[in-house]
LOMILO-853410 format. One line per 5 residues: number of its first residue (from 1); for each residue x, y, z of N, C-alpha, C. Coordinates in nm, 3 decimals. Layout:
REM residues N
NUM) X/Y/Z/X/Y/Z/X/Y/Z ~ ...
//
This chain:
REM residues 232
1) -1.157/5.112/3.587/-1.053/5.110/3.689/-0.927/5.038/3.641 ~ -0.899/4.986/3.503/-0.813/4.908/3.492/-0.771/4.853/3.548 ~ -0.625/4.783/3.609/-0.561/4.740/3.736/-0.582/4.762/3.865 ~ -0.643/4.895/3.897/-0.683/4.940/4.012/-0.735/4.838/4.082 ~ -0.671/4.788/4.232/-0.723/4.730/4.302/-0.813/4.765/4.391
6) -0.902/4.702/4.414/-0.995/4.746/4.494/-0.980/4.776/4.657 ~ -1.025/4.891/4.671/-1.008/4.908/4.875/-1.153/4.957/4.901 ~ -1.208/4.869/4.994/-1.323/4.872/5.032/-1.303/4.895/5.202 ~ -1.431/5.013/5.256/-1.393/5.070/5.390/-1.518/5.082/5.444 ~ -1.472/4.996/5.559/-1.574/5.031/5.659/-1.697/5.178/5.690
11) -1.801/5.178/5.661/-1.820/5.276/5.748/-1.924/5.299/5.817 ~ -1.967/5.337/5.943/-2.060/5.369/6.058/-2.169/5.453/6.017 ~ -2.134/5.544/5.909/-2.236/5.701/5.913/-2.153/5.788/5.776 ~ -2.248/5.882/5.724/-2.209/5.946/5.666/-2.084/6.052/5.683 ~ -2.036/6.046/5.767/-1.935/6.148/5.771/-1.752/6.000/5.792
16) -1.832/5.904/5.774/-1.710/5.797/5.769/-1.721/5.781/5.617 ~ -1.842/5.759/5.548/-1.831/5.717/5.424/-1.744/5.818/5.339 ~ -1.795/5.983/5.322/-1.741/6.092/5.311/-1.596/6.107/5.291 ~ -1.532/6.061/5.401/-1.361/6.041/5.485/-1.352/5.935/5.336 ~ -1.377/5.841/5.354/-1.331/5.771/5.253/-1.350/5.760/5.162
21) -1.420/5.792/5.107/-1.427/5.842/4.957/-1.326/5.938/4.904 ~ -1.323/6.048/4.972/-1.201/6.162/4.961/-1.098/6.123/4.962 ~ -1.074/6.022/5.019/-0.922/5.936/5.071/-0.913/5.852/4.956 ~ -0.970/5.810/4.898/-0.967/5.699/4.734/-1.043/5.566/4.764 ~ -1.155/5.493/4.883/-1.220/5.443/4.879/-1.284/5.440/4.746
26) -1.282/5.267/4.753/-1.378/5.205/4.604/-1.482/5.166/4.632 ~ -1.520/5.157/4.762/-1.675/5.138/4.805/-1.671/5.127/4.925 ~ -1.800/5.156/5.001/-1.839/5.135/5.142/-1.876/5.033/5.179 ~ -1.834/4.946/5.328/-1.963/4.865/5.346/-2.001/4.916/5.465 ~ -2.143/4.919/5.456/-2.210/4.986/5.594/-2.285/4.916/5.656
31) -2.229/4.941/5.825/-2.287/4.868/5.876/-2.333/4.941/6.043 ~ -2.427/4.812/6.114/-2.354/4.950/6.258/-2.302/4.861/6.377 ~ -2.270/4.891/6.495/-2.273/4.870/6.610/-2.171/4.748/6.604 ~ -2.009/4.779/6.592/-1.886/4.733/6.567/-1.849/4.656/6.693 ~ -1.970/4.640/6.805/-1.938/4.603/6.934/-2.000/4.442/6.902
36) -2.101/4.445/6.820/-2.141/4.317/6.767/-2.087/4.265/6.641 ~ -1.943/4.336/6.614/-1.873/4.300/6.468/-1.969/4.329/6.337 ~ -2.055/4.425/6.355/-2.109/4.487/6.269/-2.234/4.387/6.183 ~ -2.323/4.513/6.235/-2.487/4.453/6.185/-2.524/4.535/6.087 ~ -2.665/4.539/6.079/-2.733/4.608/5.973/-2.756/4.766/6.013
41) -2.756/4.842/5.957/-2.798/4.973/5.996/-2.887/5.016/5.953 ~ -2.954/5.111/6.002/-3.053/5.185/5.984/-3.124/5.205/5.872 ~ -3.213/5.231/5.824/-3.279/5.250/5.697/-3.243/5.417/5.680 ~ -3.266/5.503/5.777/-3.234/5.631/5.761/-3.054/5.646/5.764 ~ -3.008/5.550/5.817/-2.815/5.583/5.795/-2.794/5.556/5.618
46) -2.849/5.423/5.634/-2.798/5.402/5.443/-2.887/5.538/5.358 ~ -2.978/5.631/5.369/-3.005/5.688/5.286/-2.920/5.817/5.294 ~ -2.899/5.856/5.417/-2.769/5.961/5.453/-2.645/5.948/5.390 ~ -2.625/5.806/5.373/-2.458/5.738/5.348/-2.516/5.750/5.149 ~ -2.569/5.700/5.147/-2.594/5.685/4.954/-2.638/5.873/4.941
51) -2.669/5.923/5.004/-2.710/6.063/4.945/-2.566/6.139/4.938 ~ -2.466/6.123/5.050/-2.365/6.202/5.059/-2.214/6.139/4.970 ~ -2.230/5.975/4.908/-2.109/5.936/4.829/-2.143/5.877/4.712 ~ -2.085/5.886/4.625/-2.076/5.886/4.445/-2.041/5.712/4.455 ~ -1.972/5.646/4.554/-1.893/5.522/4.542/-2.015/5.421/4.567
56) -2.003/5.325/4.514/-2.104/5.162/4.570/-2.139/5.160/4.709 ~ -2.186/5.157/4.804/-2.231/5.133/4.939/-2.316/4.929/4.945 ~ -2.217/4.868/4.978/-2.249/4.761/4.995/-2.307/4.757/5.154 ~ -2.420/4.691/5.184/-2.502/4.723/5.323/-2.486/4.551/5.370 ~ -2.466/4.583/5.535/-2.482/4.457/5.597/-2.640/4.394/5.623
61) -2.608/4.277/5.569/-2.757/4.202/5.650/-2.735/4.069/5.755 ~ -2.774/4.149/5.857/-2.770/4.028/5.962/-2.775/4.146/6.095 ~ -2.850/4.039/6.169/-2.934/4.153/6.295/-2.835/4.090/6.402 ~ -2.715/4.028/6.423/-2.637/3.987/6.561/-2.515/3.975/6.466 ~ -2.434/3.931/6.515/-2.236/3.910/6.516/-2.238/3.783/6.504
66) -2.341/3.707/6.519/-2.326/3.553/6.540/-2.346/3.515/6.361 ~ -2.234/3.403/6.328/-2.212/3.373/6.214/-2.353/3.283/6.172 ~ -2.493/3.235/6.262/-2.565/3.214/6.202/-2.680/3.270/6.219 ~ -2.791/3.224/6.159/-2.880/3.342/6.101/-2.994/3.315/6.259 ~ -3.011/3.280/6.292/-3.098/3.235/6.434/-3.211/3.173/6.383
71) -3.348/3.179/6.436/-3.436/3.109/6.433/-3.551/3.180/6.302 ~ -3.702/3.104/6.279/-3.767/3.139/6.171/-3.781/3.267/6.176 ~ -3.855/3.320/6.303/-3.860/3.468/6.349/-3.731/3.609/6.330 ~ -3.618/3.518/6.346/-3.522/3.600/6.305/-3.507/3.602/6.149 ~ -3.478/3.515/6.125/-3.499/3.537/5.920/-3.643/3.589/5.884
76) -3.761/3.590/5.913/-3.861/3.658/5.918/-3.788/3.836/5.924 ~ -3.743/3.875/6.018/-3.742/3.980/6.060/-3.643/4.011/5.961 ~ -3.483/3.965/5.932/-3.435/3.975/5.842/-3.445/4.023/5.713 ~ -3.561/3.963/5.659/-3.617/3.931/5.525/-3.699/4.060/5.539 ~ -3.800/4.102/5.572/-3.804/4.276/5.648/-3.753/4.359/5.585
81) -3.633/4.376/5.651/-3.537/4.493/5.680/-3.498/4.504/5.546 ~ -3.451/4.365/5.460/-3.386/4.354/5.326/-3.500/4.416/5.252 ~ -3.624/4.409/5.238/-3.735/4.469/5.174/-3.713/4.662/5.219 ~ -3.673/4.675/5.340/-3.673/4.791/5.348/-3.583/4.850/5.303 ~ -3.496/4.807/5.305/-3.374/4.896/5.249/-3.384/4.886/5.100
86) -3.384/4.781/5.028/-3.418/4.767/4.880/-3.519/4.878/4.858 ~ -3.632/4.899/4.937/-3.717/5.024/4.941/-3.708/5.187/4.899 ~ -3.557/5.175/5.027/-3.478/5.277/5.069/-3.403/5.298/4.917 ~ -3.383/5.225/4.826/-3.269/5.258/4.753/-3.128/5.158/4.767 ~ -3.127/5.068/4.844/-2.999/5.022/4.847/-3.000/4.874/4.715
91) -2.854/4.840/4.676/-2.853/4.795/4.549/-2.750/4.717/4.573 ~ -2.668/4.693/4.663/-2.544/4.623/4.734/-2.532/4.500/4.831 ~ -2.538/4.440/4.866/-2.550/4.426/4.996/-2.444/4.269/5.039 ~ -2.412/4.271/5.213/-2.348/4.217/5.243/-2.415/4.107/5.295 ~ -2.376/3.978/5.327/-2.467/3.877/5.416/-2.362/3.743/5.425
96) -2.412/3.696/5.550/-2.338/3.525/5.511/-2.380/3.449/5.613 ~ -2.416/3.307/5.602/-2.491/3.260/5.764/-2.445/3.071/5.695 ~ -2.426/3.028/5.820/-2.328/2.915/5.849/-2.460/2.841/5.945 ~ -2.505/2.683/5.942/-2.584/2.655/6.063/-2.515/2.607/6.123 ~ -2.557/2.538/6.249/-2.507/2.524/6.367/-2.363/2.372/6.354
101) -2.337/2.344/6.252/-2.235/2.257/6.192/-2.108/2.325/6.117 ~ -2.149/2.433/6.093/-2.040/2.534/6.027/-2.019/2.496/5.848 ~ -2.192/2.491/5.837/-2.185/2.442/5.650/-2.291/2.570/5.650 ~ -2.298/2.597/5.511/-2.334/2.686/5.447/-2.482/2.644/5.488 ~ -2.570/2.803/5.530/-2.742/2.793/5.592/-2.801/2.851/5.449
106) -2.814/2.754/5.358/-2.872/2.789/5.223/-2.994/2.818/5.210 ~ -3.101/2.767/5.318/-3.230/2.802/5.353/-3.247/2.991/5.317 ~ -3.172/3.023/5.450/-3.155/3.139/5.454/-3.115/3.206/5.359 ~ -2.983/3.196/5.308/-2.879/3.300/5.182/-3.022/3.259/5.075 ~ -3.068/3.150/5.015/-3.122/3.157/4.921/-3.249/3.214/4.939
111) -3.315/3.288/5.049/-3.435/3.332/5.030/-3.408/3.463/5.086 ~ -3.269/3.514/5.107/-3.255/3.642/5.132/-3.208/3.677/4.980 ~ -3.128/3.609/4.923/-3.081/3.627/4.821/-3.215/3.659/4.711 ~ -3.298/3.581/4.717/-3.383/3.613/4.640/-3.530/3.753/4.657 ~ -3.482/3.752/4.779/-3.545/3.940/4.859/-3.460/4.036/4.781
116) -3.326/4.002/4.746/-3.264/4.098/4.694/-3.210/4.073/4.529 ~ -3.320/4.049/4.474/-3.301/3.956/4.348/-3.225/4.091/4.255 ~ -3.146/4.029/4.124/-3.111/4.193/4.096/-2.977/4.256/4.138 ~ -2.962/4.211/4.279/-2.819/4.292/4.351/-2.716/4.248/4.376 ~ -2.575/4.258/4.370/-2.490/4.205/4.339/-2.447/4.233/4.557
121) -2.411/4.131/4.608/-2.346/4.093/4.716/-2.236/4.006/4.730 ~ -2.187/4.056/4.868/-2.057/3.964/4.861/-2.119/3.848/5.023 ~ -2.037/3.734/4.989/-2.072/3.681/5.143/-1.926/3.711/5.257 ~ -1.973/3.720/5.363/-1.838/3.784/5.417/-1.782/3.695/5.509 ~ -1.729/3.706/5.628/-1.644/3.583/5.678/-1.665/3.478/5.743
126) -1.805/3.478/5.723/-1.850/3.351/5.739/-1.761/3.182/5.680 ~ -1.736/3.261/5.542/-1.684/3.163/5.499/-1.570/3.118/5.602 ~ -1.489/3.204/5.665/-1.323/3.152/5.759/-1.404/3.081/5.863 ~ -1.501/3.041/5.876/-1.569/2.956/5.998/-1.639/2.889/5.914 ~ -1.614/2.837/5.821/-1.697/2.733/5.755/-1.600/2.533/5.792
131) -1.695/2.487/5.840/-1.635/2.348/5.811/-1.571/2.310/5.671 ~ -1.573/2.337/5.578/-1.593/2.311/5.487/-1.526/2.409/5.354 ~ -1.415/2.507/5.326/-1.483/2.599/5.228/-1.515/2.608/5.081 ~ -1.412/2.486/5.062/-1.430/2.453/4.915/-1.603/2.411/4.914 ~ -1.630/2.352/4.997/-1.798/2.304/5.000/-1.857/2.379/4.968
136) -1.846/2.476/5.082/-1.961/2.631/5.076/-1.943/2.701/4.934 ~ -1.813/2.677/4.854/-1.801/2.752/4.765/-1.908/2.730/4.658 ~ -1.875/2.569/4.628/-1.987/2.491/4.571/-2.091/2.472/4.591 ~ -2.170/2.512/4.712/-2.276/2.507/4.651/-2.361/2.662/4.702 ~ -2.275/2.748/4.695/-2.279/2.897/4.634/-2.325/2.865/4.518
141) -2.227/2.848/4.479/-2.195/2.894/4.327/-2.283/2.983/4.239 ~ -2.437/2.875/4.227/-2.503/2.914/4.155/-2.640/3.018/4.214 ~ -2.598/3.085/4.334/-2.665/3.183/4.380/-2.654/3.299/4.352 ~ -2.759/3.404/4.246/-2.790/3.499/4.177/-2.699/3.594/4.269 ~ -2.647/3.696/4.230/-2.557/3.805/4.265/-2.418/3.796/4.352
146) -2.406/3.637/4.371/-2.265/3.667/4.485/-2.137/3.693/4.369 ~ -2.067/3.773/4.390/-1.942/3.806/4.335/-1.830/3.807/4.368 ~ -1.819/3.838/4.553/-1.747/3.862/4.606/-1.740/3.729/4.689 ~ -1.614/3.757/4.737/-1.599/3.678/4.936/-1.523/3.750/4.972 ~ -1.574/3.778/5.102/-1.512/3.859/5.179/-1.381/3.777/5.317
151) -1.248/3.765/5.288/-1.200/3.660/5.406/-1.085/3.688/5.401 ~ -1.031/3.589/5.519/-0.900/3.601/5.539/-0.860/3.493/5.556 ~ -0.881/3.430/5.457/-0.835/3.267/5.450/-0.810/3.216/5.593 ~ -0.831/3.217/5.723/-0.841/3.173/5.867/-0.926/3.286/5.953 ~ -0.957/3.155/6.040/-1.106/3.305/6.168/-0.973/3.346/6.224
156) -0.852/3.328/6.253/-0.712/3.409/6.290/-0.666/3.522/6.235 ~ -0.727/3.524/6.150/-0.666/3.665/6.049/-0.571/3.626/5.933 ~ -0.559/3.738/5.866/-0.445/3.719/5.741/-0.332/3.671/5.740 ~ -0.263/3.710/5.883/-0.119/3.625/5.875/-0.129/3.517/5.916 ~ -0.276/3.407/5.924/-0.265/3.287/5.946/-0.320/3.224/5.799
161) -0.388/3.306/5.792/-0.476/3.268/5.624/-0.413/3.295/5.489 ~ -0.322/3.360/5.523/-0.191/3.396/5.374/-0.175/3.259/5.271 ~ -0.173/3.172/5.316/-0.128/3.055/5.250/-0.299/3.016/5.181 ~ -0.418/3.026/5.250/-0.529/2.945/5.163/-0.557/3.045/5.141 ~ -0.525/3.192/5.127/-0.565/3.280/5.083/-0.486/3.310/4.879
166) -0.369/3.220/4.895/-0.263/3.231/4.744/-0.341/3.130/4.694 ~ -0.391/3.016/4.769/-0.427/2.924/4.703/-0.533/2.903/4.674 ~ -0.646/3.010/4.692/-0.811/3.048/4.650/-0.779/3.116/4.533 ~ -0.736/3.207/4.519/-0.644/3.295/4.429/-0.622/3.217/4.320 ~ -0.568/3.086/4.307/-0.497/3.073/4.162/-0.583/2.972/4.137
171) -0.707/2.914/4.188/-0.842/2.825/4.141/-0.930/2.918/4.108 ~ -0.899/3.050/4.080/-0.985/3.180/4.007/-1.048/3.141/3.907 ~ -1.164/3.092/3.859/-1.226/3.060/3.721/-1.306/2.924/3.717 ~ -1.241/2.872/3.818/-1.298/2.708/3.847/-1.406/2.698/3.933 ~ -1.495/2.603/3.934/-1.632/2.587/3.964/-1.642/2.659/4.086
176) -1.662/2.695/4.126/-1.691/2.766/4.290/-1.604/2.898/4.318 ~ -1.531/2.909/4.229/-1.404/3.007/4.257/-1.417/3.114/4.177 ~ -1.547/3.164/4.110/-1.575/3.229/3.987/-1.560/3.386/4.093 ~ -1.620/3.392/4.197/-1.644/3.523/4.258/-1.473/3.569/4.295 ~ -1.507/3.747/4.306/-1.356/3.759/4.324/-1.365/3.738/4.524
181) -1.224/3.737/4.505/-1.199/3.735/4.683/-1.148/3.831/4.725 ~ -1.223/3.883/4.831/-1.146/4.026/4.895/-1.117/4.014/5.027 ~ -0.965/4.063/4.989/-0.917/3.993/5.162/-0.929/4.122/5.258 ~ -0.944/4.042/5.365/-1.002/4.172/5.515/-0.980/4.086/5.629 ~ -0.962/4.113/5.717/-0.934/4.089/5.905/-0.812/4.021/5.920
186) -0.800/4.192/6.035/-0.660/4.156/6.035/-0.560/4.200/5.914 ~ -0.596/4.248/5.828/-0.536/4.296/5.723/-0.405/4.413/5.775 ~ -0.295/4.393/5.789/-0.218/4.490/5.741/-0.121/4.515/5.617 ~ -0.076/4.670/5.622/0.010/4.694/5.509/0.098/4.581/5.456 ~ 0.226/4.499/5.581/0.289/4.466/5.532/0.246/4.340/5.465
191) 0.112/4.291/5.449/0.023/4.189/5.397/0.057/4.216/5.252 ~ 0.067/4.289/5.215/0.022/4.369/5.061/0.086/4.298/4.998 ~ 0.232/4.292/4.976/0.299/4.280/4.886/0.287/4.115/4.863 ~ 0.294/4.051/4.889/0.248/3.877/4.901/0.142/3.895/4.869 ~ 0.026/3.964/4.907/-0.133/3.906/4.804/-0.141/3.984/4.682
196) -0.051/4.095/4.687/-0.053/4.156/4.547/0.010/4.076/4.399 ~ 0.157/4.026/4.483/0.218/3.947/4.410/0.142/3.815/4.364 ~ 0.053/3.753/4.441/0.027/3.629/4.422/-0.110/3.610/4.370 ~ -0.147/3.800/4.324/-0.236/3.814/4.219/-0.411/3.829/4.279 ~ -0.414/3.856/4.410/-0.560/3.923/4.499/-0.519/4.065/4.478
201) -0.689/4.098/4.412/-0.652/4.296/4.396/-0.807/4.307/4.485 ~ -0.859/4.258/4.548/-0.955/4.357/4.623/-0.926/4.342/4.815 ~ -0.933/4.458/4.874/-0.924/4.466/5.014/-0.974/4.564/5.083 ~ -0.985/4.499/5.217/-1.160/4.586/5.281/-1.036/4.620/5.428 ~ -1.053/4.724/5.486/-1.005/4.783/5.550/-1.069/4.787/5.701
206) -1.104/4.799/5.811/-1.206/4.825/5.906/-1.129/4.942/5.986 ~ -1.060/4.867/6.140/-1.011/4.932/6.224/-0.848/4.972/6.172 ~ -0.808/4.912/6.049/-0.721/5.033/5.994/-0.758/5.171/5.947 ~ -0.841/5.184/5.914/-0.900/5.347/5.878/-0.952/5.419/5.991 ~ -0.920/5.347/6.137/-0.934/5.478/6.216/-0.827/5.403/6.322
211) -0.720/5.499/6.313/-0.595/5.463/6.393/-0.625/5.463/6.589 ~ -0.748/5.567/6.564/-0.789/5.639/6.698/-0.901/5.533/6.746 ~ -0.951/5.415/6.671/-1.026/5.312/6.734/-1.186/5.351/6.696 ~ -1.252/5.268/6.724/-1.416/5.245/6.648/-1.514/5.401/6.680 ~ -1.420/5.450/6.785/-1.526/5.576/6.855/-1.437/5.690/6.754
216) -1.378/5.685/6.726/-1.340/5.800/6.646/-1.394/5.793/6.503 ~ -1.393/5.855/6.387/-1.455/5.812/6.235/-1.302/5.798/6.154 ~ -1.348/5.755/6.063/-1.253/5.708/5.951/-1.143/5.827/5.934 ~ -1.033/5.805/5.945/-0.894/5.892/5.900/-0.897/5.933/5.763 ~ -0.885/6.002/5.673/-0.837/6.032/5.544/-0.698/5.977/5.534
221) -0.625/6.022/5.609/-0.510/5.988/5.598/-0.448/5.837/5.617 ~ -0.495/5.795/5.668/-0.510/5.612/5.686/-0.571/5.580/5.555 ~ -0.687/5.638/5.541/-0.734/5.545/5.362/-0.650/5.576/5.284 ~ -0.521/5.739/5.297/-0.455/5.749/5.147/-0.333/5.650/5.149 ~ -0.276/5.622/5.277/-0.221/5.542/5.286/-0.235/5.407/5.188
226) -0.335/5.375/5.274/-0.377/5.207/5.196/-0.386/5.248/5.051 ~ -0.444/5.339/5.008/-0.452/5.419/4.873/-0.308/5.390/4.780 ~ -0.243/5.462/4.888/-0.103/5.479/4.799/-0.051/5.321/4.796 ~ -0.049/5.246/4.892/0.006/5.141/4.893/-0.036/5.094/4.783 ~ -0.149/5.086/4.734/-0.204/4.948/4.669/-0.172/5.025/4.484
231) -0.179/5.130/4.459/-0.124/5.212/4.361/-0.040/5.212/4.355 ~ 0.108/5.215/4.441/0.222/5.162/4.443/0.309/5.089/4.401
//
């Protein structure tokens, strides 16, 4: 991909993943039920979604919207699903869980992480609700497959997080800062040119790729957009 920055897109179902791929999507993340800010889906959606696109399909893990992981029974059940889908074929995956202090629930990431030993994941915005993030970064760090973060430098969105978002950015290489950062929520176009300039090339798209809102599927024309922008 040389320079190519990365645009990563939401999607519900195979006929969203599809849309974006055609449109110049660099990977999916799939998830479902956008009313709970997006959970895990189906074992039969991710095999529909990986049968019908050529691109990465990164999969959500986490059974609620709530930034932490709930009780033993719920990571029990968790830990499950991650066996099933690894089952299924999936090789991606999304996750992130905060305890009830807003510090990194390492219990959890490290024994989901290790259900999915092998697979390269990103943690997602958990981190913008972290007490802490330089903390959480550290003592990430040394957890097998994270690569990514998924954020918007503030739980406000990008045009509040622009500023710790330049400044995650240029501690790129340093102890905790090794994974790339891909900025998302709240993301718009005129965002671009400031995180492009200030040297962030990956970005995840959601309710920009469907102009028509969560009940409609992904636009083509909205992903070539972001497409063209970031090629631009």
């Amino acid at each position: 991909m040389g320079n190519r920055a990365l645009l990563e897109v939401i999607a519900l179902d195979a006929l969203d993943a599809v849309a974006a791929e055609a449109a110049g999507a660099d990977r999916i993340e799939l998830v479902a039920d956008m009313a709970s800010d997006g959970i895990t889906p189906t074992r039969g959606t991710f095999a529909s979604v990986r049968a019908a696109v050529d691109i990465p399909v990164r999969v959500m893990l986490r059974l609620s919207g709530l930034l932490t992981a709930g009780d033993a029974r719920d990571v029990d059940a968790l830990v499950r699903v991650a066996q099933g889908l690894r089952t299924a074929g999936a090789d991606e995956f999304v996750m992130g869980f905060l305890d009830t202090r807003g510090n990194p629930d390492l219990v959890t990431i490290e024994r989901l992480a290790a259900e999915i030993e092998g697979c390269r994941w990103t943690f997602h915005r958990a981190i913008d609700g972290a007490v802490d993030r330089d903390a959480l970064r550290r003592h990430l760090a040394e957890i097998p497959g994270l690569d990514t973060y998924l954020t918007a430098g503030s739980p406000a969105g990008v045009s509040e997080g622009l500023p710790v978002l330049l400044s995650e950015v240029a501690r790129q290489g340093r102890p905790g800062y090794q994974a790339r950062i891909m900025v998302g929520g709240g993301l718009r176009l005129e965002h671009l040119p400031a995180l492009r300039a200030g040297g962030l090339d990956a970005f995840h798209i959601g309710s920009a790729a469907r102009p028509d809102g969560w009940a409609a599927p992904v636009a083509r024309s909205a992903v070539r957009a972001w497409r063209a922008a970031l090629d631009g």
